[in-house]
N, C-alpha and C positions, 0 to 999 in steps of 0.2 A: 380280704374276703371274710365275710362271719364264718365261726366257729360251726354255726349249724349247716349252712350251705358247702361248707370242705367236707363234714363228716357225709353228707348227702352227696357230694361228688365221689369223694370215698368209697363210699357203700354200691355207686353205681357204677361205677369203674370197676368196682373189684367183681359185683355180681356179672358185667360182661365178662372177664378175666376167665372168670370158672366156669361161666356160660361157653366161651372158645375153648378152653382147653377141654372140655367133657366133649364140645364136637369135633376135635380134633380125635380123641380115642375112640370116640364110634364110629367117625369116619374110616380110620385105618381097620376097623373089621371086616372080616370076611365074608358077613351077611351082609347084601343089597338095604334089606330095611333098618338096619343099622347105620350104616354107611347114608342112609338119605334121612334118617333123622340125627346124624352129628353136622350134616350140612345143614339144616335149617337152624341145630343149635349155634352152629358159626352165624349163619346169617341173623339170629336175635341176637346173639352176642355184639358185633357191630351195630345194628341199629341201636341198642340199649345204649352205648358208648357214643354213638352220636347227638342220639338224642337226650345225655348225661350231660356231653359237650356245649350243646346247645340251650340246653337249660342255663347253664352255669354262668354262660358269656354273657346274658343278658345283664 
């Protein structure tokens, strides 16, 4: 793999990484509208990593 497309898989792995864990901790609050925007930060957390994944394999 080139040096520039791992640092580009890197960077896009890792921004879902922090993307899921931040929705993970608003998820577990005790506010409703917290807890429904750490849900949608999981859910772009996953597609960004998919579509990190799917960039990459081409």
């Amino acid at each position: 793999m080139l040096p520039q497309k791992r640092r580009n898989t890197n960077v896009g792995v890792g921004i879902g990484a922090l993307l899921q864990l931040a929705g993970l901790i608003l998820f577990n609050q005790t506010s409703s509208a917290a807890a429904i925007l750490g849900l949608v930060l999981i859910i772009m957390a996953h597609r960004n990593k998919s579509a990190t994944l799917a960039w990459t394999s081409t």
